[in-house]
One Martini backbone bead per residue (centre of mass of N, CA, C, O) as a GRO file, in nm:
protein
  250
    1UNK     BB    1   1.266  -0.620   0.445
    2UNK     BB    2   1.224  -0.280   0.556
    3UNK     BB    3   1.465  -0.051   0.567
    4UNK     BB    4   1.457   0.277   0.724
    5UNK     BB    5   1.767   0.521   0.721
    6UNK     BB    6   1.780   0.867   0.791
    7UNK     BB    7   1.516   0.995   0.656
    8UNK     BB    8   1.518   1.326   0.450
    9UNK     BB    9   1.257   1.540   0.341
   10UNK     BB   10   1.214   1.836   0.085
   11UNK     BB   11   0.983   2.108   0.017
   12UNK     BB   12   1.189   2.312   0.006
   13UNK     BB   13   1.142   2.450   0.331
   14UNK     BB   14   0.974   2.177   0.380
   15UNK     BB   15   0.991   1.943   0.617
   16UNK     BB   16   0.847   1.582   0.573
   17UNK     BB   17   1.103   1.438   0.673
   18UNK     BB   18   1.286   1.376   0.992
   19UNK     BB   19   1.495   1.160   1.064
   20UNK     BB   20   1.373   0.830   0.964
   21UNK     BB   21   1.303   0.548   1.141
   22UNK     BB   22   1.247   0.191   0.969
   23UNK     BB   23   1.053  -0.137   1.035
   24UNK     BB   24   0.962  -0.367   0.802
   25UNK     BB   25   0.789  -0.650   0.777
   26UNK     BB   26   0.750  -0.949   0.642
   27UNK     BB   27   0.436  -1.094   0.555
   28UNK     BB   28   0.280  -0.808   0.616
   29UNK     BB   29   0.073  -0.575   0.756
   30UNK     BB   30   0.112  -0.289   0.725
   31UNK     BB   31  -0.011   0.058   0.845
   32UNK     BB   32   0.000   0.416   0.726
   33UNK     BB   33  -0.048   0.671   1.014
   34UNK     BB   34  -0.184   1.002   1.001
   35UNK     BB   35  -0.197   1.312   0.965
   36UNK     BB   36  -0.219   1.528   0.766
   37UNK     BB   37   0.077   1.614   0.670
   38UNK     BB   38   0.313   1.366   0.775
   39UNK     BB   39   0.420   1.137   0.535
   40UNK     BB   40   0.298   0.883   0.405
   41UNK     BB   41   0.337   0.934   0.085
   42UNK     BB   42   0.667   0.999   0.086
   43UNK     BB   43   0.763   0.743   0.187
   44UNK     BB   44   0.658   0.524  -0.004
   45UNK     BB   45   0.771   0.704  -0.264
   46UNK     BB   46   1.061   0.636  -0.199
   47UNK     BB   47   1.056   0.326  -0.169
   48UNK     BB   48   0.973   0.342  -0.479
   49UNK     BB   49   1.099   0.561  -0.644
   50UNK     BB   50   0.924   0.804  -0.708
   51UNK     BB   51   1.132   0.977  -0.503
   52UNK     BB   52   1.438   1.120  -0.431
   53UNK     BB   53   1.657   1.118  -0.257
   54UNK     BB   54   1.828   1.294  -0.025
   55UNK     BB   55   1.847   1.149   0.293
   56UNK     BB   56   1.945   0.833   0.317
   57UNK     BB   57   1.794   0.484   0.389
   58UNK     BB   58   1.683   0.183   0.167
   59UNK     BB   59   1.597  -0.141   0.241
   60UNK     BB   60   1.542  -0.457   0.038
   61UNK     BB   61   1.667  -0.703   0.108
   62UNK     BB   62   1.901  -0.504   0.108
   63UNK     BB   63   1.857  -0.333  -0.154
   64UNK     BB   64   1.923  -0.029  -0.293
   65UNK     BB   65   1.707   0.201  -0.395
   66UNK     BB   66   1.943   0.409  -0.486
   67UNK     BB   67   2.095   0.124  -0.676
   68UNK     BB   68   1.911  -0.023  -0.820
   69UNK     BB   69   1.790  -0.142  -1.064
   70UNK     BB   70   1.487  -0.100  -1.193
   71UNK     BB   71   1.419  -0.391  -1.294
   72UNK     BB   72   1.471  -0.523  -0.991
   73UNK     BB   73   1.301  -0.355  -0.824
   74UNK     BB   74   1.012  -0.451  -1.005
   75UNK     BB   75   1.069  -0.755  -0.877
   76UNK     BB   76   1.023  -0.667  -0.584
   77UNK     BB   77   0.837  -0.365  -0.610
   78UNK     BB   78   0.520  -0.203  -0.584
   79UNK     BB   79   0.279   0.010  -0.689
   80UNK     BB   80  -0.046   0.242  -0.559
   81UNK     BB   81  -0.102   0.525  -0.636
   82UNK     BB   82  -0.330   0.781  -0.559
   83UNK     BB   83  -0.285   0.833  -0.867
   84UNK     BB   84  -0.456   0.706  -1.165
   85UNK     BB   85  -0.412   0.697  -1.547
   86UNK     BB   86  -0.645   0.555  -1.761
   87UNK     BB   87  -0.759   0.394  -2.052
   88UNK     BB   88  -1.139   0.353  -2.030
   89UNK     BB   89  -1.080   0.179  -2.287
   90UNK     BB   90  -1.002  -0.062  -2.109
   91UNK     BB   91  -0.997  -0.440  -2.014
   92UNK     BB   92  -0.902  -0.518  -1.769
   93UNK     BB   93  -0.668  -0.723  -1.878
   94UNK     BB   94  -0.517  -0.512  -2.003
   95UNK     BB   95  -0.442  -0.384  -1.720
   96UNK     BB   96  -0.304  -0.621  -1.576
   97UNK     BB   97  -0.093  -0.668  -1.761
   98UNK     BB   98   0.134  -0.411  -1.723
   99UNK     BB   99   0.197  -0.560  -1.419
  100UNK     BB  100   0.447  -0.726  -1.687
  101UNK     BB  101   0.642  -0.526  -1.794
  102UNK     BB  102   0.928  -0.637  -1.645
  103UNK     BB  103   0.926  -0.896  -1.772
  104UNK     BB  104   0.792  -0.861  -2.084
  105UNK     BB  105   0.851  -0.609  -2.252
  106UNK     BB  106   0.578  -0.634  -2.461
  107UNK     BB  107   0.613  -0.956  -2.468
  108UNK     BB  108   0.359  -1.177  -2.411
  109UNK     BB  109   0.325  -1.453  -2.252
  110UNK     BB  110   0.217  -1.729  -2.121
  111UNK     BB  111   0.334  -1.684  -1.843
  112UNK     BB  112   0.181  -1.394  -1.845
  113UNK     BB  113  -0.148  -1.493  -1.853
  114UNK     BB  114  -0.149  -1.644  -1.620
  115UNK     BB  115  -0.108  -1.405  -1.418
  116UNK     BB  116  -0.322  -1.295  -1.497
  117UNK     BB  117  -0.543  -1.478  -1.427
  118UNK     BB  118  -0.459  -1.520  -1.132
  119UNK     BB  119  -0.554  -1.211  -1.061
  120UNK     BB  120  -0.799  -1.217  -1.108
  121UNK     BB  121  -0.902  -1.418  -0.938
  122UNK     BB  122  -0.814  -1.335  -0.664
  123UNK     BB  123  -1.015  -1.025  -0.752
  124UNK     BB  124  -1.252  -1.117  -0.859
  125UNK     BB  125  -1.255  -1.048  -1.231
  126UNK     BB  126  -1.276  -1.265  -1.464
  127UNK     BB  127  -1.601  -1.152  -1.536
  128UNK     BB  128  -1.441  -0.880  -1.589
  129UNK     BB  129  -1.216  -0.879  -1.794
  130UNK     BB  130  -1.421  -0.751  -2.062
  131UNK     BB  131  -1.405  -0.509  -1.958
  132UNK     BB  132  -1.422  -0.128  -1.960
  133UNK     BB  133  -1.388   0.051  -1.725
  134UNK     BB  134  -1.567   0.278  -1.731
  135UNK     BB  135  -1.824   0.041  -1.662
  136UNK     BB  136  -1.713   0.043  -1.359
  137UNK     BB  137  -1.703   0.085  -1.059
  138UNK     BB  138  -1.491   0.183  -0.822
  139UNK     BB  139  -1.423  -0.044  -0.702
  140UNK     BB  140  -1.385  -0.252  -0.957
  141UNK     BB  141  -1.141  -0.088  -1.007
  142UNK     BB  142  -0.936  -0.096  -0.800
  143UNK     BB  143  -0.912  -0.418  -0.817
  144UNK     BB  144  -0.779  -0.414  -1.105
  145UNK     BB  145  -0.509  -0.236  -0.993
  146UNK     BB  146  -0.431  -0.426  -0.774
  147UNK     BB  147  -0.410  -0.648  -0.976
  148UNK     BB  148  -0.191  -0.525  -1.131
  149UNK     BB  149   0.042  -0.528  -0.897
  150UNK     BB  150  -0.009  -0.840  -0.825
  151UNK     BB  151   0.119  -0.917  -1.136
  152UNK     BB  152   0.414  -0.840  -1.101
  153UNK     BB  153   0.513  -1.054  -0.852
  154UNK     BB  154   0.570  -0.913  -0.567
  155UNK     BB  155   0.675  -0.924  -0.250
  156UNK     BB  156   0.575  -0.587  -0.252
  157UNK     BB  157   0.286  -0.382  -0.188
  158UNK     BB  158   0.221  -0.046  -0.235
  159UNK     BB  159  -0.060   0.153  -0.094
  160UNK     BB  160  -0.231   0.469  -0.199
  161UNK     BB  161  -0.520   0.483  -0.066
  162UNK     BB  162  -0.718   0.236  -0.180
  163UNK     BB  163  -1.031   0.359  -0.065
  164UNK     BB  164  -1.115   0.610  -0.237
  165UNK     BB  165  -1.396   0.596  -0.328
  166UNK     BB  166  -1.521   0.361  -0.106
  167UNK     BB  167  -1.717   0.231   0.045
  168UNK     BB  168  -1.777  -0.038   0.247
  169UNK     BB  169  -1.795  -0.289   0.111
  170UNK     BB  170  -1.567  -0.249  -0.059
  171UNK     BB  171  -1.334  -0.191   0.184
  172UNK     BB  172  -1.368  -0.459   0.278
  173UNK     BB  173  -1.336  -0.662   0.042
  174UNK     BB  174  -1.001  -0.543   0.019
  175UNK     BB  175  -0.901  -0.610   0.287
  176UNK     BB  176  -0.942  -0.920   0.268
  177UNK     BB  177  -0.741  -0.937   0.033
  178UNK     BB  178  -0.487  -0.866   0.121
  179UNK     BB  179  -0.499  -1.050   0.386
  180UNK     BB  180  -0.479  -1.281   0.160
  181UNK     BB  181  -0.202  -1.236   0.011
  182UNK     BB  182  -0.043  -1.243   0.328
  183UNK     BB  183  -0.130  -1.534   0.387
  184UNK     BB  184  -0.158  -1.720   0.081
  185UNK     BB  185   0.079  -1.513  -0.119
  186UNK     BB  186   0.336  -1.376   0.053
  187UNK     BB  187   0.254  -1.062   0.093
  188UNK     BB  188   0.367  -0.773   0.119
  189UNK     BB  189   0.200  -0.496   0.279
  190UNK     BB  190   0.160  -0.144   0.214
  191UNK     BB  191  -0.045   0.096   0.370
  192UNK     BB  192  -0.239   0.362   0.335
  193UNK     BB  193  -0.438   0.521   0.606
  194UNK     BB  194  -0.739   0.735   0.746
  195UNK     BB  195  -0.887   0.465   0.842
  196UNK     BB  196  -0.831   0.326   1.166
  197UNK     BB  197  -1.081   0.080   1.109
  198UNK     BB  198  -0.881  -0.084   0.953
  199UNK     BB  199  -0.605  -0.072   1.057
  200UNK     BB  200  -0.736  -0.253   1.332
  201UNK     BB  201  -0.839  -0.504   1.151
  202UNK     BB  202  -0.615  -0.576   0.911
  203UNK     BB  203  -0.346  -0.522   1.073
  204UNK     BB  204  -0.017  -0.627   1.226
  205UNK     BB  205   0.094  -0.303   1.152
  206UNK     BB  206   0.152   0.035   1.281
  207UNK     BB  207   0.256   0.345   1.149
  208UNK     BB  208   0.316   0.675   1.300
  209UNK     BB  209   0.292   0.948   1.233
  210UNK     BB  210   0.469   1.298   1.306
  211UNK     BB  211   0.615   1.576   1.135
  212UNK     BB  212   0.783   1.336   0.997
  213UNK     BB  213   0.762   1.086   1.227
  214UNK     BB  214   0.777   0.820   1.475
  215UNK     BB  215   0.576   0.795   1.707
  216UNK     BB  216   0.457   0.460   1.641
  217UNK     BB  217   0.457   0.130   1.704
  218UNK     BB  218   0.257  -0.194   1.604
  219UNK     BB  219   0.003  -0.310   1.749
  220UNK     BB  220  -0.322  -0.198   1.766
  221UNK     BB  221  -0.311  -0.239   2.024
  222UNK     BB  222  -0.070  -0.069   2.103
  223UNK     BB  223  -0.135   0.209   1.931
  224UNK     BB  224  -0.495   0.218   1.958
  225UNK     BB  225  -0.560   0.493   2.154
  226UNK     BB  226  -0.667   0.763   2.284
  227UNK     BB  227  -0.425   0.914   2.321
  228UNK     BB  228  -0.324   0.897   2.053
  229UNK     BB  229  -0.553   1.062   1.920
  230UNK     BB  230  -0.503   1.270   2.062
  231UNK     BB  231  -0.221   1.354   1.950
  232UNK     BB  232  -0.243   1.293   1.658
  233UNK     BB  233  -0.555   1.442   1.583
  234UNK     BB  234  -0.732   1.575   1.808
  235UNK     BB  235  -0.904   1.369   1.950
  236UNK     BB  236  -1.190   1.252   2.107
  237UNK     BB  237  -1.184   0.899   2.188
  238UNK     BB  238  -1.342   0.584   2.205
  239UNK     BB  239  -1.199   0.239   2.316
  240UNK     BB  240  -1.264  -0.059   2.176
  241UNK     BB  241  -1.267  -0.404   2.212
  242UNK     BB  242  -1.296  -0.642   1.944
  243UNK     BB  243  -1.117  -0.962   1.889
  244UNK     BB  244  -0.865  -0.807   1.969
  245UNK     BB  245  -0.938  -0.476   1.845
  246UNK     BB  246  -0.970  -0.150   1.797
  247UNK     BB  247  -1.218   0.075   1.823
  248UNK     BB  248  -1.369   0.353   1.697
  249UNK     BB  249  -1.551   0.596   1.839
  250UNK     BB  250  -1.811   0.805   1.623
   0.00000   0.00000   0.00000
């Protein structure tokens, strides 16, 4: 469970979370959504201690992420932020292989070559082991990268818009890897999502930002109706129910 409390982060003059509480269940897809600059990637970014905090506190199965060491850290809770820069020609293998690096510390043993071809198989990228970036679509970039933190063998995987500039096949394909990660290999997902019929498709769990606080949290069914949309995006749309969880009519 990741536990955040009366968490405040400012950036210059402007409150970006302010006194935000949330508990994240394990074991499931959480979804945070809310329109832009709600603060959904500086909260992931904290909870990842990509950002130091500044007010409040953050616990990850009771560890504390302002107090805990690094390396322990690392084994705990992985992150895909929304920008990563790899070097083009490296090839699928040598990627996912990084991230053993809290593990191996650059001394990658047999059992960590293992894990590396686990996260192959799991994210179906076997057949391009041996390919390099570069020759990739971005769909099966994204999933080499995924791949990544999938290695890296923790509890947590946390994931900042990973869906950015993935068509709508590669989109649906992500998802269903995701929870499949959550349902088959005990993987917790927390992920940024923009587009909500996303998140109401493959979440157990929904929470909506608002001017850096929480509005709303639950099941899909209960947190995405007309009135959210309405509220949260300033849109009116309509809400229809499909398999029981709810789509937004576009």
């Amino acid at each position: 469970m990741i536990s955040v409390q009366n968490l405040t982060h400012q950036l210059g003059q402007q409150t970006i979370l302010n006194e935000l509480s949330l508990t994240i269940p394990k074991g499931k897809v959480t979804a945070l959504v809310g329109a832009n600059g709600a603060g959904k990637s500086t909260l992931l970014s904290l909870i990842a201690r990509l950002m130091k905090l500044q007010k409040g506190q953050i616990l990850i199965d009771n560890m504390s992420v302002g107090e805990t060491p690094n390396d322990a850290l690392a084994k705990k809770l992985s992150i895909l932020p929304q920008s990563i820069h790899m070097e083009p020609r490296l090839t699928v293998r040598e990627l996912v292989s990084f991230g053993r690096y809290p593990h191996a510390k650059g001394r990658m043993q047999a059992a960590d070559w293992d894990k590396v071809a686990e996260a192959l198989k799991v994210l179906d990228l076997t057949d391009l082991a041996d390919r390099q970036l570069d020759t990739l679509s971005g769909g099966q970039r994204q999933r080499a990268y995924v791949a990544m933190t999938y290695a890296q063998d923790t509890d947590y995987m946390l994931l900042d818009e990973p869906l950015n500039n993935m068509d709508i096949a590669a989109s649906r394909s992500l998802m269903r890897v995701l929870r499949d990660l959550c349902e088959h290999h005990g993987r917790t997902i927390v992920i940024v999502l923009h587009d909500i019929n996303y998140a109401s498709a493959y979440a157990d769990n929904v929470v909506a930002l608002a001017e850096g606080k929480i509005d709303q949290q639950g099941t899909p069914l209960d947190v995405v109706t007309s009135a959210f949309l309405q509220r949260i995006y300033g849109t009116a749309a309509k809400v229809h129910i499909l398999d029981n969880r709810p789509f937004v009519q576009v």
